[in-house]
C-alpha atoms as a printed R data frame, in Angstrom:
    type eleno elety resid chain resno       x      y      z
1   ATOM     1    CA   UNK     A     1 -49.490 -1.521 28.801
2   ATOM     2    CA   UNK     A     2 -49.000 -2.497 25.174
3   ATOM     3    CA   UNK     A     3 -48.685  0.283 22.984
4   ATOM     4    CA   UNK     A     4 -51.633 -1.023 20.697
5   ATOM     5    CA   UNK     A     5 -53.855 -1.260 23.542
6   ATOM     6    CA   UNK     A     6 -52.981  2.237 24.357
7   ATOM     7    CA   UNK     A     7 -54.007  3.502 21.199
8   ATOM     8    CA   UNK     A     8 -57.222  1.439 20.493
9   ATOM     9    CA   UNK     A     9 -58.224  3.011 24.366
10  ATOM    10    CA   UNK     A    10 -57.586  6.243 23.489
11  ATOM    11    CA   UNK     A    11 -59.264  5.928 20.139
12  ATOM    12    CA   UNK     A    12 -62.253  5.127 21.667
13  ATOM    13    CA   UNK     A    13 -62.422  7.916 24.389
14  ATOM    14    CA   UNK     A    14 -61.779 10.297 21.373
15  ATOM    15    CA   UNK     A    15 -65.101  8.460 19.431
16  ATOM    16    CA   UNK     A    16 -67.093  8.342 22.474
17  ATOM    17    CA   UNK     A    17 -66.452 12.088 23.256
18  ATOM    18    CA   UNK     A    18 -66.656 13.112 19.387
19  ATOM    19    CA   UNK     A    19 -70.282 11.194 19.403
20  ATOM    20    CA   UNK     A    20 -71.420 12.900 22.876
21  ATOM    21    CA   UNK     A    21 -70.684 16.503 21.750
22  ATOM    22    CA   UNK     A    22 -72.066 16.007 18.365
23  ATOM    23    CA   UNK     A    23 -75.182 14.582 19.799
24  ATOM    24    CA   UNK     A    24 -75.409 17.686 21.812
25  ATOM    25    CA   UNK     A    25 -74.591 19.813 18.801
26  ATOM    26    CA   UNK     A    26 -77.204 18.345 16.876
27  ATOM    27    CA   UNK     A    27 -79.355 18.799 19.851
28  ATOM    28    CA   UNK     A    28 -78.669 22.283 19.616
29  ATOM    29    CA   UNK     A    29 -79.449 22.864 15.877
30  ATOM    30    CA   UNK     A    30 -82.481 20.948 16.360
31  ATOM    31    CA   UNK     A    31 -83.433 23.475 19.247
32  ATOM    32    CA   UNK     A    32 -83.042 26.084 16.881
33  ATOM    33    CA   UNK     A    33 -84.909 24.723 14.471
34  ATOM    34    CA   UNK     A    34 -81.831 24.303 11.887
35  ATOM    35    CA   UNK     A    35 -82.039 20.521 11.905
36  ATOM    36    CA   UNK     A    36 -81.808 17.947  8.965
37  ATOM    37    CA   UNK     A    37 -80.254 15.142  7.192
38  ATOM    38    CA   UNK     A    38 -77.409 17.035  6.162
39  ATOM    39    CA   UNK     A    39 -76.771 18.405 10.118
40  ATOM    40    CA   UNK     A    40 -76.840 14.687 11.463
41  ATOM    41    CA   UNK     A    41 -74.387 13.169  8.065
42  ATOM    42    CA   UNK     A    42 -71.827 16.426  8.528
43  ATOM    43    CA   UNK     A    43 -71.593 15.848 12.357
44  ATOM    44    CA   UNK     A    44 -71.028 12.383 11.811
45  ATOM    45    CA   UNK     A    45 -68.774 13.662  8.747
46  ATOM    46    CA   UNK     A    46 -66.464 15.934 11.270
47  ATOM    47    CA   UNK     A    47 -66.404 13.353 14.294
48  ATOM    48    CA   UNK     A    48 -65.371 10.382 11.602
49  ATOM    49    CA   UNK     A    49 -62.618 12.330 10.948
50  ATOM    50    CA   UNK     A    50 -60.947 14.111 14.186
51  ATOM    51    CA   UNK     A    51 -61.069 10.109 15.150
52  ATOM    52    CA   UNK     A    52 -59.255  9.045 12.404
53  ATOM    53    CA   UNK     A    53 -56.730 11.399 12.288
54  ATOM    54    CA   UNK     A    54 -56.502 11.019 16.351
55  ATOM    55    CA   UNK     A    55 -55.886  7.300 15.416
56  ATOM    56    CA   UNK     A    56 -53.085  7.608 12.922
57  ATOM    57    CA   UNK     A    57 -51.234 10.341 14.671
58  ATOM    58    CA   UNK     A    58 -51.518  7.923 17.658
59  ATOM    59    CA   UNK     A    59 -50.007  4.921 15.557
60  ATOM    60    CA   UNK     A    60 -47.631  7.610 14.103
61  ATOM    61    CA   UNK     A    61 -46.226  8.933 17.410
62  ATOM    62    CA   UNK     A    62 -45.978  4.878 18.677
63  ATOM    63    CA   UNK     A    63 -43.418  3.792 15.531
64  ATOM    64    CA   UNK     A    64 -41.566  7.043 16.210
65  ATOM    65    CA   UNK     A    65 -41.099  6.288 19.487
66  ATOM    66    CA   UNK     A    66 -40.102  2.626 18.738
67  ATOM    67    CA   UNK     A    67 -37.326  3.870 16.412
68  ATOM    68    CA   UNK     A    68 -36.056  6.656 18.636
69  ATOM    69    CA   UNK     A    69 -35.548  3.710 21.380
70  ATOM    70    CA   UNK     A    70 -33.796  1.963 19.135
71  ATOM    71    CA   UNK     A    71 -31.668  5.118 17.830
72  ATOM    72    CA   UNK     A    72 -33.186  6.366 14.902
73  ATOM    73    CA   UNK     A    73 -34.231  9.360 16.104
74  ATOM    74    CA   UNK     A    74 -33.792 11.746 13.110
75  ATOM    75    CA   UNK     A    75 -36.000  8.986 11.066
76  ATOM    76    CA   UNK     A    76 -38.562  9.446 13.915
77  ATOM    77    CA   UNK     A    77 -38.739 12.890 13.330
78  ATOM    78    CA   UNK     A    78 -39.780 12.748 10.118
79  ATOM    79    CA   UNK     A    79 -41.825 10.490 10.161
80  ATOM    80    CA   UNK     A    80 -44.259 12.624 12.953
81  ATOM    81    CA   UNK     A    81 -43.502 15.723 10.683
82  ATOM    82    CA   UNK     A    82 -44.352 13.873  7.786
83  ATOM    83    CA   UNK     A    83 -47.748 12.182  9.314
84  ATOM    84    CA   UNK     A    84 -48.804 16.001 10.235
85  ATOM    85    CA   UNK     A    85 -48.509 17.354  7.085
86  ATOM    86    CA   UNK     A    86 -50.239 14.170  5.272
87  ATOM    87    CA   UNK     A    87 -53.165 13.951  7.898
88  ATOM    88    CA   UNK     A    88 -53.505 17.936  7.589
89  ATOM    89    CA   UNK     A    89 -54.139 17.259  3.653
90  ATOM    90    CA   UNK     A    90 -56.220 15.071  4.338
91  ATOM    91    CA   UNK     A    91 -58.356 16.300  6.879
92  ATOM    92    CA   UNK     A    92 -58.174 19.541  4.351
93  ATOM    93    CA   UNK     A    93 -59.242 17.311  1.486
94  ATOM    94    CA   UNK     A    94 -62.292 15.450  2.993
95  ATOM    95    CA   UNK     A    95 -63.456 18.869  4.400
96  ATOM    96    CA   UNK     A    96 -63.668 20.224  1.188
97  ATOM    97    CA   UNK     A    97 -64.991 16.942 -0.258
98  ATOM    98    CA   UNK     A    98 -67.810 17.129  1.879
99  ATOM    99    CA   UNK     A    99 -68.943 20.789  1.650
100 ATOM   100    CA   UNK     A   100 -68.865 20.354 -2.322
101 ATOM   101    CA   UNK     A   101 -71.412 17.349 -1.497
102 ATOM   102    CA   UNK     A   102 -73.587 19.423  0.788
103 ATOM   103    CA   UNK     A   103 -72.204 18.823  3.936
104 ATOM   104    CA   UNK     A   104 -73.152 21.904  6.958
105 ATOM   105    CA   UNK     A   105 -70.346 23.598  7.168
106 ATOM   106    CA   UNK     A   106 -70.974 24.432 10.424
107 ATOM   107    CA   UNK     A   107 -71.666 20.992 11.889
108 ATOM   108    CA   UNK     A   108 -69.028 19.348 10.067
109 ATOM   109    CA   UNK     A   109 -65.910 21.491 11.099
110 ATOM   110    CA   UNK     A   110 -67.477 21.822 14.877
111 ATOM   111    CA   UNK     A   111 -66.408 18.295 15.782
112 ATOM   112    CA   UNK     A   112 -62.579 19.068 14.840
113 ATOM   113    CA   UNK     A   113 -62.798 21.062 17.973
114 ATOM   114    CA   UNK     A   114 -64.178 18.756 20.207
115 ATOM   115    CA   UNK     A   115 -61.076 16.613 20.650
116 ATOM   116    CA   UNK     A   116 -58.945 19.089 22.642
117 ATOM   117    CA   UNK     A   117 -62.171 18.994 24.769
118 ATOM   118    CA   UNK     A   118 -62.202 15.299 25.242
119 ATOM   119    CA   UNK     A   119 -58.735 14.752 25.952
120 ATOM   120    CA   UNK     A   120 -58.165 17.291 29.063
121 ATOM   121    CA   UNK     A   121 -61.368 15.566 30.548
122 ATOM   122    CA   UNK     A   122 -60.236 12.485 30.085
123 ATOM   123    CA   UNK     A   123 -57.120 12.966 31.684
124 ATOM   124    CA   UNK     A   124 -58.756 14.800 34.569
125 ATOM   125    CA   UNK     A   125 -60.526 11.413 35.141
126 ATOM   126    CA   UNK     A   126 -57.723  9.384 34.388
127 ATOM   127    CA   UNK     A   127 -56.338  6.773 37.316
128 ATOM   128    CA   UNK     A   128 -52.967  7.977 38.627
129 ATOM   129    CA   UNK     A   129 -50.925  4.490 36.790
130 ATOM   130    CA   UNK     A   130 -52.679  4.962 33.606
């Protein structure tokens, strides 16, 4: 399978999932009588970006493997260390970014958890060939 394909498909099991559990999440703080505006905008907040940074690390990993193929492989390797540490600043950054606006700190960091989550399901459901 094409290597963009692959990483459009996964992004979107990684949105899907982030979406689900943060639905349920909010579900949750709405059970407990914690909900509002700012709940709903920092779980979209957190799930916005564990699928971004899921996206670029995905792109990331897909050039490094390109130029390892073609021999480069010290170049590879820093350019997945260097993606890390430059999605990890960001991530860092729009965290903070969004509790200085107001965000729930609680619902917007929850979602950065979720994608460990998401991933072993969806490779327990996962066709054998895929």
């Amino acid at each position: 399978m094409d290597s963009r394909k692959i990483v459009l498909r996964e992004t979107v099991i990684i949105a899907i999932g982030e979406l689900a559990l943060s639905a349920i999440m909010v579900g949750i703080f709405a059970a407990l009588n914690k909900f509002n505006l700012a709940v709903l905008l920092s779980a979209l907040g957190g799930s916005l970006v564990i699928t971004a940074n899921h996206f670029f690390m995905a792109i990331t990993v897909n050039l490094a493997a390109d130029r390892a193929e073609q021999g480069n492989v010290q170049q590879a390797q820093k350019m997945v260390q260097l993606s890390s540490i430059v999605r990890l600043l960001v991530m860092g950054g729009l965290l903070v970014l969004g509790i200085q606006m107001g965000a729930n700190v609680l619902a917007l960091v929850l979602p950065l958890a979720f994608s460990r989550p998401i991933l072993m399901l969806a490779e327990f459901f996962r066709k054998k060939g895929d």
